[in-house]
N, CA, C and O atoms as a GROMACS GRO file, in nm:
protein
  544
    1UNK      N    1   0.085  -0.118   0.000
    1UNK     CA    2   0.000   0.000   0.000
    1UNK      C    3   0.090   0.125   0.000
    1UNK      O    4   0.186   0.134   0.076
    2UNK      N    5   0.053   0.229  -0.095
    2UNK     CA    6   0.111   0.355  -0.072
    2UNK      C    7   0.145   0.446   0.050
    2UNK      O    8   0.042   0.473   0.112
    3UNK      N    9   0.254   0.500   0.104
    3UNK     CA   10   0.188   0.554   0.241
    3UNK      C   11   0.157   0.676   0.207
    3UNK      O   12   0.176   0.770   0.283
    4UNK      N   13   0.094   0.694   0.062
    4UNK     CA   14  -0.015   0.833   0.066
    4UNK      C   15  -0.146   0.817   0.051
    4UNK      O   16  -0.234   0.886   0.001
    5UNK      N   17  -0.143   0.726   0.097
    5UNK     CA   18  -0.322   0.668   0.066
    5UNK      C   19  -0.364   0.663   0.193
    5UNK      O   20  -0.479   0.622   0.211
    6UNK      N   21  -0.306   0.691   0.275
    6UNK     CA   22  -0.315   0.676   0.428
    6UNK      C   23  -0.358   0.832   0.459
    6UNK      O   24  -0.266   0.915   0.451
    7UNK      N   25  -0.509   0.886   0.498
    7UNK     CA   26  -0.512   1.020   0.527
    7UNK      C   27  -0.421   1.039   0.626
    7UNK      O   28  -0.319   1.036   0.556
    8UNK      N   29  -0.389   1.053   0.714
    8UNK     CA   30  -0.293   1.122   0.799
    8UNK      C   31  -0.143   1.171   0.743
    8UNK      O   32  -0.072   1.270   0.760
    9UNK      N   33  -0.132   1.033   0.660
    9UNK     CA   34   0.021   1.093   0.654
    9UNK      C   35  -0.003   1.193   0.496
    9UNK      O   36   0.089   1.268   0.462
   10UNK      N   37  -0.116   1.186   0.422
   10UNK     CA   38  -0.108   1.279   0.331
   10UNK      C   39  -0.191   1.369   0.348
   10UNK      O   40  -0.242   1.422   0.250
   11UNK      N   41  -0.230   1.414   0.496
   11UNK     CA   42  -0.255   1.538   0.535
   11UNK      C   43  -0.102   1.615   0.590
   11UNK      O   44  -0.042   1.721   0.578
   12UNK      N   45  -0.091   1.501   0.648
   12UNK     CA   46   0.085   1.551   0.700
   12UNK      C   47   0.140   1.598   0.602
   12UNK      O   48   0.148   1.721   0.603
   13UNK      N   49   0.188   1.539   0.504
   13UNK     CA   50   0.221   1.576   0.334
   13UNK      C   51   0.163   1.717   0.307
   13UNK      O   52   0.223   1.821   0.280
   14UNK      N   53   0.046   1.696   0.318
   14UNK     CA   54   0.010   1.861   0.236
   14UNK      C   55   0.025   1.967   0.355
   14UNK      O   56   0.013   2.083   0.315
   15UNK      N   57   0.055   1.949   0.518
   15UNK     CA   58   0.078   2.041   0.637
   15UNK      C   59   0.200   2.101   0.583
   15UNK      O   60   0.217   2.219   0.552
   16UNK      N   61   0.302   1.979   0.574
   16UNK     CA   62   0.457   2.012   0.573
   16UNK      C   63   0.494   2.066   0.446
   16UNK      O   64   0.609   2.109   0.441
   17UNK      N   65   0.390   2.082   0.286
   17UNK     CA   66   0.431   2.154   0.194
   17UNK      C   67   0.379   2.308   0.229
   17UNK      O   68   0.453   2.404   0.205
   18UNK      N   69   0.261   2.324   0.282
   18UNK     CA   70   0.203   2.434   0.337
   18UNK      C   71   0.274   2.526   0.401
   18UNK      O   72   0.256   2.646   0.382
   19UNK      N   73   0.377   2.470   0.496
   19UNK     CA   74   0.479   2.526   0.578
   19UNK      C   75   0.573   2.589   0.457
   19UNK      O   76   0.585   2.711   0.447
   20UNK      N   77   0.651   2.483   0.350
   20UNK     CA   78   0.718   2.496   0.262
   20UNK      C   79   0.697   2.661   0.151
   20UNK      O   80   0.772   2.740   0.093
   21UNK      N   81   0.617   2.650   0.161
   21UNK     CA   82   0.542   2.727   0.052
   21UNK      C   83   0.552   2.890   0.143
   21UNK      O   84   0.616   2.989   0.106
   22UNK      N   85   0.481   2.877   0.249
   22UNK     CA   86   0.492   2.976   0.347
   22UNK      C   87   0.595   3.108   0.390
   22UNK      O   88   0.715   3.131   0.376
   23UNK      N   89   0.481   3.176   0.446
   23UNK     CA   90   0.634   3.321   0.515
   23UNK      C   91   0.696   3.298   0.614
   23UNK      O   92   0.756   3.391   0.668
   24UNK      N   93   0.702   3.159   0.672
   24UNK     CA   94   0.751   3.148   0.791
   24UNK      C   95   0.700   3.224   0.865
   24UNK      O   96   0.774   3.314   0.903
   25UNK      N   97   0.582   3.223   0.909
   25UNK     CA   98   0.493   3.301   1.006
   25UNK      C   99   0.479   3.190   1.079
   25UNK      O  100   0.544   3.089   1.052
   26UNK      N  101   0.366   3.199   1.209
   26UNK     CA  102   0.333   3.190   1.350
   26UNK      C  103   0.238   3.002   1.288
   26UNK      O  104   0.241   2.881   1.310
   27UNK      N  105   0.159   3.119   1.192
   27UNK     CA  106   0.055   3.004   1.167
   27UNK      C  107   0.154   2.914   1.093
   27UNK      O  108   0.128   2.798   1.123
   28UNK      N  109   0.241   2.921   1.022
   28UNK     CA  110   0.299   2.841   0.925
   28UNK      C  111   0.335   2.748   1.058
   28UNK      O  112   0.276   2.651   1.104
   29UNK      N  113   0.450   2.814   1.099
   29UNK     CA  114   0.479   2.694   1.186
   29UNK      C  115   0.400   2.600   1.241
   29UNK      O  116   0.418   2.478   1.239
   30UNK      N  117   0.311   2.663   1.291
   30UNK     CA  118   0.179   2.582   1.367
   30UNK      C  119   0.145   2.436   1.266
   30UNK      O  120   0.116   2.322   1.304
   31UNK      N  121   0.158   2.481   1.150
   31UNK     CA  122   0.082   2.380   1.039
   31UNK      C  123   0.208   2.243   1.033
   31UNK      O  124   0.183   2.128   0.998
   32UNK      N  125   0.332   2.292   1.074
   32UNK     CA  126   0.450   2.203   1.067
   32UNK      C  127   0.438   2.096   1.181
   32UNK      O  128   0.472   1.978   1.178
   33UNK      N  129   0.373   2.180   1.297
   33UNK     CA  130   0.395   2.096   1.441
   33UNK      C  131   0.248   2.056   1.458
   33UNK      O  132   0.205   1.997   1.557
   34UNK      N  133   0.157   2.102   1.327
   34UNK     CA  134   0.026   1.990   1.342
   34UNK      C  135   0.069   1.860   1.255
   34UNK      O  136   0.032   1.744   1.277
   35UNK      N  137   0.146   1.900   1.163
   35UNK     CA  138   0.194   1.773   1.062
   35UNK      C  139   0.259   1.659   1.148
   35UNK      O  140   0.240   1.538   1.149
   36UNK      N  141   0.344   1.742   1.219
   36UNK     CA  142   0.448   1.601   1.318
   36UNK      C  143   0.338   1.534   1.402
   36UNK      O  144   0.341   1.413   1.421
   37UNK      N  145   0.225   1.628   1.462
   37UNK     CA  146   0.147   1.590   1.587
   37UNK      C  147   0.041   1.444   1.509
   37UNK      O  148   0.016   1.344   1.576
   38UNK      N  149  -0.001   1.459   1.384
   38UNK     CA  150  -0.060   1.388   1.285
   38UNK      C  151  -0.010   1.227   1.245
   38UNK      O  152  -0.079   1.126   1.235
   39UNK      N  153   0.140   1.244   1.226
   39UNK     CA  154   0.215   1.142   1.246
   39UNK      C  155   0.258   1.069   1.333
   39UNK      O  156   0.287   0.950   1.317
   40UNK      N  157   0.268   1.128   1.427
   40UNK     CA  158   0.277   1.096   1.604
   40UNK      C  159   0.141   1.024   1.648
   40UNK      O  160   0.130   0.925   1.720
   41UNK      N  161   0.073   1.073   1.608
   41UNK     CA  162  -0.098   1.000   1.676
   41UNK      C  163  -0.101   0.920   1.562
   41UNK      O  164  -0.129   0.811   1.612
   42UNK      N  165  -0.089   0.900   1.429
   42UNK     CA  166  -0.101   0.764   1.341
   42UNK      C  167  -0.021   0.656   1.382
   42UNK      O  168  -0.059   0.539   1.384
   43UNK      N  169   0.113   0.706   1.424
   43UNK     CA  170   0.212   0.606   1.476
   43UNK      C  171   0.132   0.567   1.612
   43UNK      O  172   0.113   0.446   1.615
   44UNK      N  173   0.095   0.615   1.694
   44UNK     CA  174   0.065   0.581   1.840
   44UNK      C  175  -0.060   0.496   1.768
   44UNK      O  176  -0.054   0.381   1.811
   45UNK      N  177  -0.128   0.506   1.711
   45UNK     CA  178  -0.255   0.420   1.651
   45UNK      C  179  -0.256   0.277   1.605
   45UNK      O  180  -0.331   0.180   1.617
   46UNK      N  181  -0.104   0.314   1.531
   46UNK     CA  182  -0.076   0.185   1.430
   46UNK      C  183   0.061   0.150   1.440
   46UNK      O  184   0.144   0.160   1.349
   47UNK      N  185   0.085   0.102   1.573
   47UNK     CA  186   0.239   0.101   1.611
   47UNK      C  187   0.300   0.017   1.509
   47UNK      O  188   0.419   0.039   1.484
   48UNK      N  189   0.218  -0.107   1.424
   48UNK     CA  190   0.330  -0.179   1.321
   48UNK      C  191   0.267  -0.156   1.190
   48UNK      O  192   0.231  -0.244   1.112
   49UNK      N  193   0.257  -0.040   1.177
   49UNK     CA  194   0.253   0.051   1.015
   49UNK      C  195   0.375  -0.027   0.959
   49UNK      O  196   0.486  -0.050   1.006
   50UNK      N  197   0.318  -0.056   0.850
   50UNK     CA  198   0.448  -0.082   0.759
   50UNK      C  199   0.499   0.081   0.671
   50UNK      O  200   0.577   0.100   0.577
   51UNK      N  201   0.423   0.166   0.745
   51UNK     CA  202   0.517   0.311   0.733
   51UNK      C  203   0.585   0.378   0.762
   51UNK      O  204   0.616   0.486   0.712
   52UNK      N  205   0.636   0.303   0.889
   52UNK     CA  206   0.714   0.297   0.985
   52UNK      C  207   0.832   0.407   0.916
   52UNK      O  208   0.830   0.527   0.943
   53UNK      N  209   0.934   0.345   0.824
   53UNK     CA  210   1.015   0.411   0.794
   53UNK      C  211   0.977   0.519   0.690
   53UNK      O  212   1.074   0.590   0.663
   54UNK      N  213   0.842   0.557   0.614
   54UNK     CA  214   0.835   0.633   0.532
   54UNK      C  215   0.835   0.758   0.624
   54UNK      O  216   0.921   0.847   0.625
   55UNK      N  217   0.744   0.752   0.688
   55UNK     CA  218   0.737   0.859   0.828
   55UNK      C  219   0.870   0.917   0.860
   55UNK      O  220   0.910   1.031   0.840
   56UNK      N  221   0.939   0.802   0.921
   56UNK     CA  222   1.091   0.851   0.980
   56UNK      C  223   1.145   0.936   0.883
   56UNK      O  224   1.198   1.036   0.931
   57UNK      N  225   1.148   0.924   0.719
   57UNK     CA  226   1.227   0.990   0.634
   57UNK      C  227   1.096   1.107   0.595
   57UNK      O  228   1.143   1.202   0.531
   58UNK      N  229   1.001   1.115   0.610
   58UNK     CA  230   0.892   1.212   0.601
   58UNK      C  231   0.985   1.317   0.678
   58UNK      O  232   1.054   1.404   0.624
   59UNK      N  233   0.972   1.292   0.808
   59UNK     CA  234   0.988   1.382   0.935
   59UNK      C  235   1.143   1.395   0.969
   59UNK      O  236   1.178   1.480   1.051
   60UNK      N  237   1.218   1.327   0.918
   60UNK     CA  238   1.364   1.370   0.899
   60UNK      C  239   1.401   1.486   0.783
   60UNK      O  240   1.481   1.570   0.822
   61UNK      N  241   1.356   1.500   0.658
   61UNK     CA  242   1.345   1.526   0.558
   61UNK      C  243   1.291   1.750   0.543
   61UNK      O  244   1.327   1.847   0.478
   62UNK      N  245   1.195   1.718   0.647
   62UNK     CA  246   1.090   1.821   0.646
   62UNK      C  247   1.190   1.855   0.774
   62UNK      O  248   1.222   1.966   0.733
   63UNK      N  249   1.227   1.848   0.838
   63UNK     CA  250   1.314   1.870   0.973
   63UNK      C  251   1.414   1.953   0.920
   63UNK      O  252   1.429   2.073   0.945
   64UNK      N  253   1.472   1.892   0.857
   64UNK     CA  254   1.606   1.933   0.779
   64UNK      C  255   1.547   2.052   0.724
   64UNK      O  256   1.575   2.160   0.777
   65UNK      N  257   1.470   2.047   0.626
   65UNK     CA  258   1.383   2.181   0.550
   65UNK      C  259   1.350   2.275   0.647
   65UNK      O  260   1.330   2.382   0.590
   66UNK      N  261   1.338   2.283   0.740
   66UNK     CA  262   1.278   2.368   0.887
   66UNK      C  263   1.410   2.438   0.895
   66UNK      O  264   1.412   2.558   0.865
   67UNK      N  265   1.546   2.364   0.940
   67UNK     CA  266   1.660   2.388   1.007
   67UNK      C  267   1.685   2.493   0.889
   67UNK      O  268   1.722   2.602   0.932
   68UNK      N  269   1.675   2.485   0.772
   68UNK     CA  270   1.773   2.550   0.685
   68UNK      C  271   1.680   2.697   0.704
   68UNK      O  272   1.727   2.810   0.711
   69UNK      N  273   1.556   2.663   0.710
   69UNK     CA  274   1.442   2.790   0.700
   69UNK      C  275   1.474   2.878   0.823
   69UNK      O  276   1.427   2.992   0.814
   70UNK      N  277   1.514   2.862   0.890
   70UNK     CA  278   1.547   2.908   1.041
   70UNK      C  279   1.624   3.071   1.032
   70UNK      O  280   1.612   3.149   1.126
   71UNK      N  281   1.693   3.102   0.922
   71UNK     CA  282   1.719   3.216   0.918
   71UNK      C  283   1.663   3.329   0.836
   71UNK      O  284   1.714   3.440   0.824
   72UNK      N  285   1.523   3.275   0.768
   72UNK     CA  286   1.477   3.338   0.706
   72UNK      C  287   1.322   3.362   0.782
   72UNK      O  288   1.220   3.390   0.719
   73UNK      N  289   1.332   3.342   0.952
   73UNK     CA  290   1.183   3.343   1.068
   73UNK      C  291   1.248   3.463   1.140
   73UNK      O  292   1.352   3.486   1.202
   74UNK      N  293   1.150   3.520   1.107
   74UNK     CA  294   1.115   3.644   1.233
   74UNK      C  295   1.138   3.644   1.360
   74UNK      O  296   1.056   3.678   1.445
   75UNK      N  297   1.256   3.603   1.383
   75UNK     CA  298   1.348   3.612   1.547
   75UNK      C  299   1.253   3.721   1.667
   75UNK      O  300   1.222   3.702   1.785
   76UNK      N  301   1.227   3.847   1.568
   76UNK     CA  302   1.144   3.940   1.667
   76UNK      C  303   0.972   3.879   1.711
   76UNK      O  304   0.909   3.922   1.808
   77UNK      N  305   0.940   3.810   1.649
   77UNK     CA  306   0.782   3.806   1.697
   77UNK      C  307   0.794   3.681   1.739
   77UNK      O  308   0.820   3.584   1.668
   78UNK      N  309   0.772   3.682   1.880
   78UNK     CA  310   0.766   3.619   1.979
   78UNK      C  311   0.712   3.456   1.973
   78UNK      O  312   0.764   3.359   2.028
   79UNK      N  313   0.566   3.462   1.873
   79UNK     CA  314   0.506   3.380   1.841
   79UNK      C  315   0.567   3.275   1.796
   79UNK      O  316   0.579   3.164   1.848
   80UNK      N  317   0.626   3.337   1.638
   80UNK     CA  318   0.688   3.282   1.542
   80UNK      C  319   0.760   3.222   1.594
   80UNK      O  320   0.738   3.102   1.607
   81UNK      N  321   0.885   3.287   1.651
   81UNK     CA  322   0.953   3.209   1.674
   81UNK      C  323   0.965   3.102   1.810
   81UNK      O  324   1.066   3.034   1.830
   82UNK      N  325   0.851   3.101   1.895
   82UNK     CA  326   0.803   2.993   1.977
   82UNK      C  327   0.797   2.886   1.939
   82UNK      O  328   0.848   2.778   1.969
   83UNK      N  329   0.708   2.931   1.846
   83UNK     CA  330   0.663   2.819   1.723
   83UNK      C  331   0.760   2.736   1.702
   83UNK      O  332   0.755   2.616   1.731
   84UNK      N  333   0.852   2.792   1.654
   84UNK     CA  334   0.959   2.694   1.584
   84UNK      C  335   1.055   2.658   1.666
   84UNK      O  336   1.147   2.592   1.618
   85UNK      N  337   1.058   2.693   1.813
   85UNK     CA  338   1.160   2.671   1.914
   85UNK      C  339   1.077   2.513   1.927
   85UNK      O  340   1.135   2.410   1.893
   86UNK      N  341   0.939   2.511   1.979
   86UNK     CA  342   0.848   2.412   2.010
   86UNK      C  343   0.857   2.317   1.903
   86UNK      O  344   0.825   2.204   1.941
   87UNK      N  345   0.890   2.323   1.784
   87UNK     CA  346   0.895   2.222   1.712
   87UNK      C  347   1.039   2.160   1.752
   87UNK      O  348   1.042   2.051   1.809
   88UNK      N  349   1.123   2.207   1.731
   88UNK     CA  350   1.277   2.170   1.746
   88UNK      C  351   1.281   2.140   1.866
   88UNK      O  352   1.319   2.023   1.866
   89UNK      N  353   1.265   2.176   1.980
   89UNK     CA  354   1.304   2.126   2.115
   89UNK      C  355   1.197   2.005   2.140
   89UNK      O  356   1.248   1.914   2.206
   90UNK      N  357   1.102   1.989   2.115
   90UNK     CA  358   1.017   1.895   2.132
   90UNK      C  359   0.936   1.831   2.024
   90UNK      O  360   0.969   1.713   2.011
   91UNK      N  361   0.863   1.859   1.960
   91UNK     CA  362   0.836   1.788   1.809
   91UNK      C  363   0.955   1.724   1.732
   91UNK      O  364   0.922   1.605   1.736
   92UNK      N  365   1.026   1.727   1.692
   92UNK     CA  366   1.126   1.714   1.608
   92UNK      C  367   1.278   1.682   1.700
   92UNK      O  368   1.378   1.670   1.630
   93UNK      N  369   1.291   1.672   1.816
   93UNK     CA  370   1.438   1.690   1.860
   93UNK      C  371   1.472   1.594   1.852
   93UNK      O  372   1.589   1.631   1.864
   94UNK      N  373   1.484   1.472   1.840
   94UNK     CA  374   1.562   1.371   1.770
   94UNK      C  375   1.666   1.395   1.636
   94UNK      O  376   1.785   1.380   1.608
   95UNK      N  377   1.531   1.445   1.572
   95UNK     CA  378   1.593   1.457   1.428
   95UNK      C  379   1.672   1.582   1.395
   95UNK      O  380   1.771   1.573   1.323
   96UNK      N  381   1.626   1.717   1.454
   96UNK     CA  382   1.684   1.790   1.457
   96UNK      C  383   1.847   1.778   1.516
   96UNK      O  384   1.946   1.818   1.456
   97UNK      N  385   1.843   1.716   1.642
   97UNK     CA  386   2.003   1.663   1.701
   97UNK      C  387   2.051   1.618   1.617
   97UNK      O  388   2.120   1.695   1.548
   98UNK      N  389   2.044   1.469   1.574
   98UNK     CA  390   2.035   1.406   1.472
   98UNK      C  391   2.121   1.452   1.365
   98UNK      O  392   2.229   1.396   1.340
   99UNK      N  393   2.058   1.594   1.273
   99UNK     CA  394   2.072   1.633   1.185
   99UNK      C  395   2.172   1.772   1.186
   99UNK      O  396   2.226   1.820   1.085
  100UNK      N  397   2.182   1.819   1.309
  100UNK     CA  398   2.297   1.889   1.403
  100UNK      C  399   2.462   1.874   1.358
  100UNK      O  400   2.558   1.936   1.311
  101UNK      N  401   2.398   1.685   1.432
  101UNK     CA  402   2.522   1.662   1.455
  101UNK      C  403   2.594   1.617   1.295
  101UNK      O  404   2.716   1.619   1.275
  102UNK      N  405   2.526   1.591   1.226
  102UNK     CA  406   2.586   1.582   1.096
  102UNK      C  407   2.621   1.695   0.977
  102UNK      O  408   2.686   1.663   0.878
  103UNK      N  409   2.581   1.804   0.994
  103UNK     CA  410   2.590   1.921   0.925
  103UNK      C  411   2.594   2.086   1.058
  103UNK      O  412   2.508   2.169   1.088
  104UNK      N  413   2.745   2.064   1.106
  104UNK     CA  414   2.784   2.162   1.163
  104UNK      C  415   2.728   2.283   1.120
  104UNK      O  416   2.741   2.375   1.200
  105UNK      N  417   2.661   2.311   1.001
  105UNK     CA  418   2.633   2.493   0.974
  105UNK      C  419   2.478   2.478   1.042
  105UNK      O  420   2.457   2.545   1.143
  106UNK      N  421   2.366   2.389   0.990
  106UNK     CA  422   2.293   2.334   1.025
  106UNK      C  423   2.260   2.402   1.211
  106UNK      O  424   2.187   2.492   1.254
  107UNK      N  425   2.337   2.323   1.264
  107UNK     CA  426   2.420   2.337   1.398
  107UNK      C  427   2.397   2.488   1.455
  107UNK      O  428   2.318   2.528   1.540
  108UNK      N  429   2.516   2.568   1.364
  108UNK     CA  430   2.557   2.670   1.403
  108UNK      C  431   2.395   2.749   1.380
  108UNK      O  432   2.341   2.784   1.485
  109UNK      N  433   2.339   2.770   1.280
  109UNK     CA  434   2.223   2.845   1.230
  109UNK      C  435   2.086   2.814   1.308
  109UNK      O  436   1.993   2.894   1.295
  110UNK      N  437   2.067   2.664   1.414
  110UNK     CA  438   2.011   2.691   1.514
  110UNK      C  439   2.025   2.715   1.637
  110UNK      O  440   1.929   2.737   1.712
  111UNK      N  441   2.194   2.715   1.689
  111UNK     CA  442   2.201   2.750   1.806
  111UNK      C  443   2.175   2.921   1.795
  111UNK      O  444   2.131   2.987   1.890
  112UNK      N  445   2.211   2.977   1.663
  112UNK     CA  446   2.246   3.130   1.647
  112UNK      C  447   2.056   3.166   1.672
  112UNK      O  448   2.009   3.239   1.760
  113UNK      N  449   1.982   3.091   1.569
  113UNK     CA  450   1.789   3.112   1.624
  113UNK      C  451   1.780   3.096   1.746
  113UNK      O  452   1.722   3.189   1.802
  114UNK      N  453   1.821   3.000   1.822
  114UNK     CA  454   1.791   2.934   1.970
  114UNK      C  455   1.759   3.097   2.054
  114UNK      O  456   1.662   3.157   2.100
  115UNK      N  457   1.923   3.120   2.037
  115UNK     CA  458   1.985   3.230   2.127
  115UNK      C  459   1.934   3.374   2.107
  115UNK      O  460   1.898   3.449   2.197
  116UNK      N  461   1.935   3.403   1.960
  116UNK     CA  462   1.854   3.553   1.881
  116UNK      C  463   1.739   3.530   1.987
  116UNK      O  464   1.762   3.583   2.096
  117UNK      N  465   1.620   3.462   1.975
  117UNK     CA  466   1.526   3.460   1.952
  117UNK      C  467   1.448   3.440   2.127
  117UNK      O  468   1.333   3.459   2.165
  118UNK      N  469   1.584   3.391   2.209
  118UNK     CA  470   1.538   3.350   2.331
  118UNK      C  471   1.609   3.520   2.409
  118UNK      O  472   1.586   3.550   2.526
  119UNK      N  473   1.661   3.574   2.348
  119UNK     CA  474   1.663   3.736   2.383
  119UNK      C  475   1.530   3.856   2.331
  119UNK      O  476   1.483   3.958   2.381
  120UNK      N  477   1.503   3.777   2.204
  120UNK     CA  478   1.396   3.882   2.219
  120UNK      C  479   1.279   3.817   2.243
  120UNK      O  480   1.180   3.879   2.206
  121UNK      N  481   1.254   3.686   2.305
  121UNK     CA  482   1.121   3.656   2.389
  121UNK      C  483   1.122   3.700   2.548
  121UNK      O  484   1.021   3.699   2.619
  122UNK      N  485   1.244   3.735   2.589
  122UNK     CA  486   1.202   3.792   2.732
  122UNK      C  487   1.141   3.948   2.684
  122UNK      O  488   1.049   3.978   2.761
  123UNK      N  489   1.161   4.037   2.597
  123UNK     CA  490   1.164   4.122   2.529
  123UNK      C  491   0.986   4.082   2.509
  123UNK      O  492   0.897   4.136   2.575
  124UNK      N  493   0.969   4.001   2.428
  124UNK     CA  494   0.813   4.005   2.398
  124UNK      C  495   0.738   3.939   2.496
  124UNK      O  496   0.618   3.939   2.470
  125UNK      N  497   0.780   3.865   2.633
  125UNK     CA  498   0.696   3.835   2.727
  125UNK      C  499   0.674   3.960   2.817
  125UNK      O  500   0.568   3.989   2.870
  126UNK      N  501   0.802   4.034   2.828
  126UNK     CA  502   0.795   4.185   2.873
  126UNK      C  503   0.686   4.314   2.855
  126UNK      O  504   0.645   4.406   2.926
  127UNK      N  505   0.662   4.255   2.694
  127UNK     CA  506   0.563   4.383   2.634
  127UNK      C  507   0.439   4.335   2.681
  127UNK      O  508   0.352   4.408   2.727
  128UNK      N  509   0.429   4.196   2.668
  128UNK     CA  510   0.285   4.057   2.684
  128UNK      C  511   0.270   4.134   2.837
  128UNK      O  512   0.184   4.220   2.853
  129UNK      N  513   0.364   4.093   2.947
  129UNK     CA  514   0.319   4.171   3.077
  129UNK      C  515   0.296   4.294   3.107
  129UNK      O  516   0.233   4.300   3.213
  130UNK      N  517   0.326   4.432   3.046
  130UNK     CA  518   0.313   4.528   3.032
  130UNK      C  519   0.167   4.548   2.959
  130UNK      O  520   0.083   4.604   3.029
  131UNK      N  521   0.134   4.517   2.855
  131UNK     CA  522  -0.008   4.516   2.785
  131UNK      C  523  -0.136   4.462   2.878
  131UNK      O  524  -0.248   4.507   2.903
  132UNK      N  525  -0.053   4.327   2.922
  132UNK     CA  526  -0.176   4.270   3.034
  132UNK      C  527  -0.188   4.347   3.157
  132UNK      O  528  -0.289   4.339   3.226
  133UNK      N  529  -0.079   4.426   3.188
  133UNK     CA  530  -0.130   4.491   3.303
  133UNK      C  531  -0.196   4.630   3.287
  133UNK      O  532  -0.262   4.692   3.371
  134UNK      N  533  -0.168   4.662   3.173
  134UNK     CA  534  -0.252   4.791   3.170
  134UNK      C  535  -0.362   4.772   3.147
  134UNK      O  536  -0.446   4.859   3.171
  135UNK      N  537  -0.396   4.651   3.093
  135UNK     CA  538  -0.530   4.620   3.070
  135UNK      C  539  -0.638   4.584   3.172
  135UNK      O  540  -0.756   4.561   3.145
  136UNK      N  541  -0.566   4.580   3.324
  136UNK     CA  542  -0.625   4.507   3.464
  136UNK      C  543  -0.667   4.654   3.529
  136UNK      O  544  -0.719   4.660   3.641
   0.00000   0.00000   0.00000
C-alpha cells in the first residue's frame, strides 16, 4: 500500500508543503507541528505501520527543510519564533540533534535562532506583561 493513501500521513504531506510554501509566520509553523502531531498520533494508533520508515524519512526530511528555514523566521515576533523553538526542542528533537550533529552549519544556524530569539522573547513576554497589566 502507498503511504499516501493513508489520510494522515497525506494530510501531514500537504501540512509540511504548506509550511514549505509559506512566510515562515506563526501560523505556518503551527501547520509544521500539526503535521508532526498527525504522524505521532497515526504512529501511536498503528504502532506496526508498515510506514514505519516512510514517516521517519517524512519527518527527517521536512526537519532538515525547517533547520535551513530558520534564518529566514522572524526572530522578533515572539510567536513565530516559539513556534519553531516548540517544534525543534520537542516535536522534532531527535531529528533535529540528529541532523545537528551531521551538518555543523545546520548546527551553528540553530544555536544562532535558539539564542537571537530567546533574547527577544524575554523582550516580547515583557511587552505581553506590560499590555496585560494595563489592561487590569
Amino acid at each position: 500500500m502507498n503511504p499516501r493513501s493513508v489520510p494522515e500521513i497525506r494530510e501531514a504531506i500537504a501540512l509540511f508543503e504548506e509550511y514549505e510554501r509559506s512566510l515562515l509566520n506563526h501560523a505556518a509553523a503551527k501547520k509544521f507541528n500539526e503535521a508532526v502531531e498527525l504522524l505521532n498520533d497515526y504512529l501511536e494508533a498503528e504502532p506496526d505501520s508498515p510506514h514505519k520508515d516512510f514517516i521517519h524519512r517524512l519527518r527527517f526530511s521536512n526537519t532538515r527543510s525547517m533547520l535551513r528555514n530558520l534564518a529566514r523566521v522572524n526572530k522578533k515576533d515572539f510567536f513565530t519564533w516559539g513556534e519553531h523553538v516548540f517544534a525543534i526542542l520537542l516535536r522534532v528533537n531527535s531529528e533535529a540533534e540528529a541532523l545537528m550533529g551531521m551538518h555543523p552549519d545546520l548546527k551553528k544556524d540553530s544555536r544562532s535562532f535558539l539564542t537571537c530569539g530567546k533574547k527577544n522573547s524575554h523582550l516580547g513576554l515583557l511587552k505581553m506583561q506590560r499590555d496585560h497589566g494595563s489592561e487590569a
